[in-house]
N, C-alpha and C positions, 0 to 999 in steps of 0.2 A: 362350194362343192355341189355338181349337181347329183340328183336323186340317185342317180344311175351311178354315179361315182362312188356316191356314201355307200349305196350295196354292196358293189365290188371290192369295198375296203373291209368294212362287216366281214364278207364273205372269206376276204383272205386272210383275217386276223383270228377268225374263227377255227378257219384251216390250220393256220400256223401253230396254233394253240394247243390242238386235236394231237397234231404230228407231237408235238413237243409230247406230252403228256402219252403219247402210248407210247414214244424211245423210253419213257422214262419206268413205265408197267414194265417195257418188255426184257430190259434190262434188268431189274428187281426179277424177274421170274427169271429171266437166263441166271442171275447170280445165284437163286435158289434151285436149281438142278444141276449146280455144277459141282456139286459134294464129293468129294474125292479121298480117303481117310488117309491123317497125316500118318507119316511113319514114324515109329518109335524113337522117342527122344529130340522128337522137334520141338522146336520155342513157339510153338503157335500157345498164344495167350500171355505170351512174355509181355515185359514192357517194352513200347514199342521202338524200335531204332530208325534212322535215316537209311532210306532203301539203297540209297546210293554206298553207303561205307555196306551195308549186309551183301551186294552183289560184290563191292569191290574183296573181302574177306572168301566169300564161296566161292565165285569165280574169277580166278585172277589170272588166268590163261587162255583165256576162250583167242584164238586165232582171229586173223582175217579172215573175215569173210568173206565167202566164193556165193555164185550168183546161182537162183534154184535151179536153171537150166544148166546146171553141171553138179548137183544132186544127180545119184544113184537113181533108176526107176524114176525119174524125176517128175512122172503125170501119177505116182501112186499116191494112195490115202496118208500116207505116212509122210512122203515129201512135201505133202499139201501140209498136211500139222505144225511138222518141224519148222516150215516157211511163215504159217501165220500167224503161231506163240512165239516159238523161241525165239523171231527175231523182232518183237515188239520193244524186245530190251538190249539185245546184242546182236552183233552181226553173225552173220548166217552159219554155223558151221559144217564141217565136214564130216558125216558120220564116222569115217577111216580114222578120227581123230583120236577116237578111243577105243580098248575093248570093249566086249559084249557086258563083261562084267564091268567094267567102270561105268558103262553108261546106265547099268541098274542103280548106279550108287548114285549118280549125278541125278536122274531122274528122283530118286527121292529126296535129293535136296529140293530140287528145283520146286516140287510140288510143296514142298515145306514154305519155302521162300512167297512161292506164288499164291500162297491161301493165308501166311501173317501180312501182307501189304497192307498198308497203314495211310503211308504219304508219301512223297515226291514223285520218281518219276513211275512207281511202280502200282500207284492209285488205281490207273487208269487201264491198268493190264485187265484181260482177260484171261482164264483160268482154263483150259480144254476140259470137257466135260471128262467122267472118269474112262470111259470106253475108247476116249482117244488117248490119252495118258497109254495104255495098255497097248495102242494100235504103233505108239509114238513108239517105245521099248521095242516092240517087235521089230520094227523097221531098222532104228538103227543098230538092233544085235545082228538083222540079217546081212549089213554091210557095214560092218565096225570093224576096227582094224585086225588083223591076224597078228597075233602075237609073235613076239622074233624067238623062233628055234635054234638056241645057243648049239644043241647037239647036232641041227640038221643042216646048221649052215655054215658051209665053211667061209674061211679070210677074217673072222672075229679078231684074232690076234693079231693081224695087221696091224699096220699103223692107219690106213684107212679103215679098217672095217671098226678098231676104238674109238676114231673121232666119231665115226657114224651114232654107234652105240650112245656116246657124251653128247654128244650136241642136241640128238634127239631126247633121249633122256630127261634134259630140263625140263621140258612141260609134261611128257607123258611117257609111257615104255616103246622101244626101241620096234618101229614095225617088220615083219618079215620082208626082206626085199623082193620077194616073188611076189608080194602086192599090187604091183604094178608092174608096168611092161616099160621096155628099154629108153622108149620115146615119151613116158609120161613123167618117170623119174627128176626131170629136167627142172618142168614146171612146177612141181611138188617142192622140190628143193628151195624154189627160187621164194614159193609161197611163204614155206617156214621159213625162209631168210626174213620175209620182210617180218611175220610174226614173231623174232626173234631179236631182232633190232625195236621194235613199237614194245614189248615187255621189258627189253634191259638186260638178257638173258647175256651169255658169253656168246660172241660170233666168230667163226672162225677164220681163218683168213682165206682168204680167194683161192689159194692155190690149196688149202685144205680142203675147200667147196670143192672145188673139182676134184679130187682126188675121192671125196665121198659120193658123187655123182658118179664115179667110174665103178666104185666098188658095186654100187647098188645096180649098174647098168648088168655087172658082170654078173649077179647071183638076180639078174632081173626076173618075170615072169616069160620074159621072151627066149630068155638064154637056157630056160628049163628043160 
């Protein structure tokens, strides 16, 4: 090897070396300002469990995932968050999935979950600092689902407007069908169908699909 070679090797093994060792500072400092306080009654300091059985236990519903470019606001500080944590472990979901209040309760799981990480696949997570945790809640209470209004909406007693109420039911509470408009209805349906079949949930049969697509088209946000 000539002179000029040995330097050039020196020189990149020095470099490589350098990089390695400030990922490795700057990471230890990102872990120590990303303090976040658990909430009451979490198992942080428990003995530890395999991450994979503790998400399969806390979250056992999470949907398919839809792509960020069909997130709410989708260039906002909030859809940036929810796209760079949440989905380090699961796929993407859809704010409309839950209430405002459900997703205060899921957020303080999730920060529970996400600060006892131990081993597997949850090692290697990162934590949102606390000010994004805060930014994250906001966002998804500003576009979480509206609650379904038993008094405000008529065809409940239907035989469509029951299956609606049941089918959706299984993962979460039943959305107001003014939530969306006559032509997004479709999509959405077809979404929780596949979310429905991948859980193991009850499916209903095709002609019941349609008959709940019809209901929700008629009390739609368009028909308002």
């Amino acid at each position: 090897m000539k002179s000029g070679e040995k330097k050039a090797f020196v020189w990149i093994s020095v470099t490589l070396a350098a990089i390695a060792i400030l990922t490795v500072v700057l990471e230890i400092r990102y872990q120590n300002t990303q303090i976040v306080d658990l909430p009451p009654n979490s198992n942080h300091g428990a003995p530890a469990q395999d991450d994979n059985q503790v998400i399969a236990k806390t979250i056992p519903n999470i949907p398919m995932g839809i792509n960020p470019d069909e997130l709410p606001d989708p260039e906002s500080r909030g859809a940036t968050i929810l796209t760079l944590y949440c989905a380090q472990c699961h796929e993407l979901p859809t704010p409309a999935m839950h209430t405002k209040e459900e997703w205060q309760k899921i957020i303080e799981r999730m920060k529970a979950i996400m600060l006892s990480r131990r081993s597997g696949m949850l090692i290697h997570t990162i934590s949102p600092p606390k000010k994004d945790w805060t930014i994250l809640e906001t966002y998804l209470g500003t576009h979480a689902q509206t609650p379904l209004d038993k008094n405000g909406t008529s065809g409940l007693d239907t035989s469509a407007g029951k299956a609606f109420q049941a089918t959706c039911s299984q993962c979460h509470g039943a959305p107001n069908p003014a939530t969306h408009t006559s032509n997004e209805w479709p999509r959405v349906v077809l979404r929780m169908k596949s979310h429905i079949i991948r859980s193991g949930k009850n499916l209903p049969d095709q002609e019941t699909l349609i008959g709940i697509i019809e209901y929700l088209q008629s009390h739609s946000k368009t028909n308002q």
